[in-house]
C-alpha positions as CSV (number, residue, x, y, z in Angstrom):
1,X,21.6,204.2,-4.2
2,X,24.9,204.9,-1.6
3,X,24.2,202.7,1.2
4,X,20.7,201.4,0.5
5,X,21.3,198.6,-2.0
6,X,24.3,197.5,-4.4
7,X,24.2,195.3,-7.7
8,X,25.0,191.6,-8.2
9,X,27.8,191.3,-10.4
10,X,27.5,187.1,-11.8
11,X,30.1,185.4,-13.4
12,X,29.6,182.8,-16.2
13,X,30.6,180.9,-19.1
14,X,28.1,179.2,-20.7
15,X,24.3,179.4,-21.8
16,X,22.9,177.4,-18.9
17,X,24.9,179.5,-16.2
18,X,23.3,182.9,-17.8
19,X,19.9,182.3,-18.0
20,X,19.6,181.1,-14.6
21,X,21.3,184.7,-14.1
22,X,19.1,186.8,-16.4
23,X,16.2,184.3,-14.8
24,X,16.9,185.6,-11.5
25,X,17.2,189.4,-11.8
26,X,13.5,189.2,-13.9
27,X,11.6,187.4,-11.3
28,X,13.4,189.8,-9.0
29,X,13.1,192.8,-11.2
30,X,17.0,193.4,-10.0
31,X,19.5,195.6,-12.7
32,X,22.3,192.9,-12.8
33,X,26.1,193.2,-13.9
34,X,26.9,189.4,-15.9
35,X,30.7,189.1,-16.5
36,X,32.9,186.8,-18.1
37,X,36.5,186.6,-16.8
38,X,39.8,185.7,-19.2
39,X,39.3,182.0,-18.7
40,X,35.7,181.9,-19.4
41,X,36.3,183.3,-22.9
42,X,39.2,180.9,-23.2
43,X,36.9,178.0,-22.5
44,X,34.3,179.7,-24.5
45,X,35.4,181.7,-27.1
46,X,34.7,185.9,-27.2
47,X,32.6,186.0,-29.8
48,X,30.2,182.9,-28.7
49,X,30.1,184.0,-25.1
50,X,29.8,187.7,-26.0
51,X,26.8,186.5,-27.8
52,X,24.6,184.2,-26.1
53,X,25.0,187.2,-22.9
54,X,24.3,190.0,-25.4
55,X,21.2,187.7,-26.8
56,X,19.6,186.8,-23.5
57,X,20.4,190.6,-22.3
58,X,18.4,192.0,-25.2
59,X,15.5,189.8,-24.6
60,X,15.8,190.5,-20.5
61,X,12.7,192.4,-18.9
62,X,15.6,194.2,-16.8
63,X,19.1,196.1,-17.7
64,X,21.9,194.1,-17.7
65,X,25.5,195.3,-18.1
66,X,28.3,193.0,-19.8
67,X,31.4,193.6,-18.0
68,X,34.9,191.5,-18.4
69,X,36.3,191.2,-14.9
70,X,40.6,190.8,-13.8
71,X,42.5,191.3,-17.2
72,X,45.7,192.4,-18.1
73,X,45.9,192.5,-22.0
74,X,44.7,196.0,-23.2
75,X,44.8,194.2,-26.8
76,X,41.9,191.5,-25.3
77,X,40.5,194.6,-23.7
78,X,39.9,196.3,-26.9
79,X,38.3,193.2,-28.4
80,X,36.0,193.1,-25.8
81,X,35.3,196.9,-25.6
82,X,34.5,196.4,-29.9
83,X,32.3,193.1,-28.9
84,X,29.9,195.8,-26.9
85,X,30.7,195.5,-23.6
86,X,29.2,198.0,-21.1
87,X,33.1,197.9,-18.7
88,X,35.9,196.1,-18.8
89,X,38.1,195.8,-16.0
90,X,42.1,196.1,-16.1
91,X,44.0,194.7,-13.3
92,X,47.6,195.0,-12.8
93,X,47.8,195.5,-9.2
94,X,50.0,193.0,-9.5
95,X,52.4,195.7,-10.5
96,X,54.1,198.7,-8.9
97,X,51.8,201.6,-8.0
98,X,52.7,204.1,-10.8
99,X,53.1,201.2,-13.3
100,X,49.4,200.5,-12.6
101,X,48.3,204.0,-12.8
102,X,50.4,204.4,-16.7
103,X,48.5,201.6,-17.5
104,X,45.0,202.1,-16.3
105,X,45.2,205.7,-17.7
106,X,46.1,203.9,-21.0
107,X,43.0,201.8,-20.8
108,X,40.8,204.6,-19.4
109,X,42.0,206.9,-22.7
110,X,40.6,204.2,-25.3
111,X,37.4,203.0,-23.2
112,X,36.0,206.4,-22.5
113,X,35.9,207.8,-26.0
114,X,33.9,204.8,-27.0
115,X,31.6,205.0,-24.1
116,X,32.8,202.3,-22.2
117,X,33.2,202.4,-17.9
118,X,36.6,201.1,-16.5
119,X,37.3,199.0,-13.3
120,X,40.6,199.0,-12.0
121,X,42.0,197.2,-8.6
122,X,44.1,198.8,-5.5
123,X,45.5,196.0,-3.6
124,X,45.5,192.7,-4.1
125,X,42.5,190.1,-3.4
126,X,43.7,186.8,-2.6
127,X,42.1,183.4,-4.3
128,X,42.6,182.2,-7.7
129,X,43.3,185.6,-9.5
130,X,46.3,186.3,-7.5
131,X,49.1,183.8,-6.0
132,X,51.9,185.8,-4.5
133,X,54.3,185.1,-1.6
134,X,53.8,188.0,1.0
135,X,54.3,188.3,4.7
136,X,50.3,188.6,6.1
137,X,47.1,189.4,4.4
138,X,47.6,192.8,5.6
139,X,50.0,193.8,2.8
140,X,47.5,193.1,0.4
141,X,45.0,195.5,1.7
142,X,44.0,198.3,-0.2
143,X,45.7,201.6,1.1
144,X,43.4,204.7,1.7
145,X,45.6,207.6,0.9
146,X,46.8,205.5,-2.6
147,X,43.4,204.8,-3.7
148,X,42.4,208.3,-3.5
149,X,45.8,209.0,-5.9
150,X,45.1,206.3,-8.1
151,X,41.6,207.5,-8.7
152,X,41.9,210.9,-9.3
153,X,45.3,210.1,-11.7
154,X,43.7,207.2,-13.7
155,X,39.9,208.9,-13.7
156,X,38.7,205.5,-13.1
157,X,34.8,204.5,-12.7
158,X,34.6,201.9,-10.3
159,X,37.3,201.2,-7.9
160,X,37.7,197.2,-7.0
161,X,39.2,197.3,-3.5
162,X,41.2,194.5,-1.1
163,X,39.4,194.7,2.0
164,X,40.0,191.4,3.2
165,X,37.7,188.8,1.4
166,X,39.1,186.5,-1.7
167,X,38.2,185.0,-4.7
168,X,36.8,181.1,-4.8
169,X,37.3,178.4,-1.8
170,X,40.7,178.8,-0.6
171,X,43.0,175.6,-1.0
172,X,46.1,176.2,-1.7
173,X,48.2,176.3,1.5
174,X,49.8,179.6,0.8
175,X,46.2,181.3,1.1
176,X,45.2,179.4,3.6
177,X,48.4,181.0,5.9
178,X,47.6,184.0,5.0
179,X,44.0,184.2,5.8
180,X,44.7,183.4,9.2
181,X,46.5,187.1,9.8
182,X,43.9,188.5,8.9
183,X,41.5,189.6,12.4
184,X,38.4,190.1,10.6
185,X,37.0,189.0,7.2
186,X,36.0,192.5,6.0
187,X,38.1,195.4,7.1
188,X,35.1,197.5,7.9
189,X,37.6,200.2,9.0
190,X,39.4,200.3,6.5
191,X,36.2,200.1,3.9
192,X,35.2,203.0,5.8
193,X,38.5,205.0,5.3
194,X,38.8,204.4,1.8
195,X,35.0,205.3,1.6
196,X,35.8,209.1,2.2
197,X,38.5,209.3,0.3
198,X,37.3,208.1,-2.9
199,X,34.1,209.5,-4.6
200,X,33.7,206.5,-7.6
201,X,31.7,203.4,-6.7
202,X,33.4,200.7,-5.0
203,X,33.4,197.1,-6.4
204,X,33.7,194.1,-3.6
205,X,35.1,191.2,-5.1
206,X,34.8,187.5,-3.7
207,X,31.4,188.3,-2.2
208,X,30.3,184.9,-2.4
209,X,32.7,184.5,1.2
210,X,31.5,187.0,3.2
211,X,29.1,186.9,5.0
212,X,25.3,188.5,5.2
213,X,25.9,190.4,8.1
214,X,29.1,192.1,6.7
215,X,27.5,191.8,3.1
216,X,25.0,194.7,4.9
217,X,27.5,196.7,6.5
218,X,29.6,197.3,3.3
219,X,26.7,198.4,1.2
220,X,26.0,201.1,3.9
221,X,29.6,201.9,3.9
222,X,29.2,202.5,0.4
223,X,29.8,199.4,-1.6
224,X,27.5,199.4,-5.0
225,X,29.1,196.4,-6.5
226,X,29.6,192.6,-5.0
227,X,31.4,190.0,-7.7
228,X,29.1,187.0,-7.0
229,X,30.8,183.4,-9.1
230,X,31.6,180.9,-6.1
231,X,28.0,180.4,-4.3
232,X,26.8,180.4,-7.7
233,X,28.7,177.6,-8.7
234,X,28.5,175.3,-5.9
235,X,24.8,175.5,-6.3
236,X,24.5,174.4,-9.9
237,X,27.6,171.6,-9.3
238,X,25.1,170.3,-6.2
239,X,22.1,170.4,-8.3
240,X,23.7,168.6,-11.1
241,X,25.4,165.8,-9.3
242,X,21.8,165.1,-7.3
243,X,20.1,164.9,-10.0
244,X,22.6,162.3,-11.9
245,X,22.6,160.1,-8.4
246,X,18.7,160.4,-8.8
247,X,18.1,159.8,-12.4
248,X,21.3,157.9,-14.2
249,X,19.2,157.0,-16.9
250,X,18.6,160.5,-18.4
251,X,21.1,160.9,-21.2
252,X,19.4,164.2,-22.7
253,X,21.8,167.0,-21.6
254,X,19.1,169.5,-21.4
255,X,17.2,167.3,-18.7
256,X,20.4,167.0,-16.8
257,X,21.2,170.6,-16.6
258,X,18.2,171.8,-16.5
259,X,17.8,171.2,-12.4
260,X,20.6,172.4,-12.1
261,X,20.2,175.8,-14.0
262,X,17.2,175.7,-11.6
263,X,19.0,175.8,-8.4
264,X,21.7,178.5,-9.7
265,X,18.8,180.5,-10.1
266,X,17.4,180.0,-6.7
267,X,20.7,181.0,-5.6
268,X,21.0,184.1,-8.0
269,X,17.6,185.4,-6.7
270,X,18.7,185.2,-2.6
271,X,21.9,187.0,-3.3
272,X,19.7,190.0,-5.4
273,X,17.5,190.1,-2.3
274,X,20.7,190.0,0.5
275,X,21.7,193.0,-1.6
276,X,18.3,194.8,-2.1
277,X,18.5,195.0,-5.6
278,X,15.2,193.3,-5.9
279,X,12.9,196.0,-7.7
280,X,15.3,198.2,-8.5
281,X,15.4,197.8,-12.3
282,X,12.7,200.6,-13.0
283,X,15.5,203.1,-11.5
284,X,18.2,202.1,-14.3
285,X,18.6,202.6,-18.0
286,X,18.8,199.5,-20.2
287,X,22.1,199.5,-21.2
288,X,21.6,197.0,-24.0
């Protein structure tokens, strides 16, 4: 799998929003990761969300993986880990290096005696998870020589790392500064560097930004894992407002989601393909 093809992780939060994922990795016969961040189960509720992914993902022709992405509350952690998930994610990179490490161990400890992979984050990935003041994008950049420390102290599964691309459509003017110091999008160097010095998978988050050329070049530098949520949501949001412009009459909530769990589907299927994970499912364990 290293450098041939990586896995789609998709966000959502609702029913419409997962089956035009689970749609999309069977008519592309793609293993797929679906997650659900903090504010999805907020909006949703753990137990109802939980469900209708666990549901669909037991029907699915293909694996599928349930994995909570950024979260910081190893109680909500343990819910989730007891609600079947396949990972969970803990994120305080917001914290001091060893802080994060005592912490992720802690999380690491409970999840691996019940089975359960851990995802943890080395730098800091700008856009919506995280609003900091710093000096330049560069200080949030994942640093080589600590990620290979923080792996082999925490014993951690994946490894999310801050390469240079960010979560959602930058807006706020902070971000938007600090983007700008940044020479390239992806820091192919320093993907490349942190590459050799780390053995677990490496998780790319705020894929939807970059683009298909450097999409490529990180899977053969050894990314297995792109967080997929924005591209994904601007499709279904299009979809739904053209279809309201074009028939204002329909009141029937399924006709007026439908086109647009339609075109989040479309969308779904081009990113599986960008990644080559197209035909890929036969090689994978369901994990249901």
């Amino acid at each position: 799998m290293l450098g041939k093809y990586a896995l789609p992780a998709f966000n959502t939060q609702d029913l419409e929003v997962t089956l035009g994922i689970i749609r999309a990795a069977e008519a592309q016969k793609a293993p797929i990761i679906v997650q659900t961040s903090v504010g999805a189960l907020e909006y949703a509720g753990i137990e109802e969300l939980a469900g209708i992914i666990k549901t669909e993902a037991r029907k699915a022709k293909v694996p599928v993986a349930l994995h909570q992405d950024h979260c910081k509350d190893f109680g909500l952690i343990k819910k989730l880990i007891n609600q079947g998930y396949s990972s969970v994610m803990i994120d305080v990179s917001h914290l001091p290096f060893k802080e994060n490490i005592k912490l992720t161990k802690q999380v690491v400890s409970y999840a691996h005696k019940r089975g359960v992979w851990v995802q943890a984050e080395l730098g800091r990935i700008l856009g919506n998870e995280d609003w900091q003041d710093v000096k330049s994008g560069e200080d949030l950049m994942t640093d080589p020589a600590q990620a290979a420390e923080f792996v082999r102290e925490t014993r951690i599964d994946t490894l999310a790392v801050a390469v240079g691309s960010w979560h959602g459509i930058p807006i706020n003017p902070k971000v938007k500064k600090i983007l700008k110091t940044l020479k390239e999008h992806i820091d192919l160097d320093r993907l490349k560097q942190i590459r050799k010095a780390v053995k677990v998978p490496l998780v790319l988050h705020g894929a939807s930004g970059v683009s298909d050329k450097q999409i490529r070049q990180a899977i053969r530098l050894g990314v297995v894992i792109f967080n997929i949520d924005t591209d994904l949501r601007v499709a279904f949001n299009q979809a739904l407002i053209q279809n309201l412009k074009k028939h204002p009459q329909i009141y029937d909530p399924r006709k007026i989601l439908g086109p647009a769990t339609d075109a989040l589907q479309k969308e779904a299927e081009k990113k599986i393909k960008l990644l080559k994970a197209n035909k890929q499912a036969r090689k994978f364990k369901s994990t249901r």
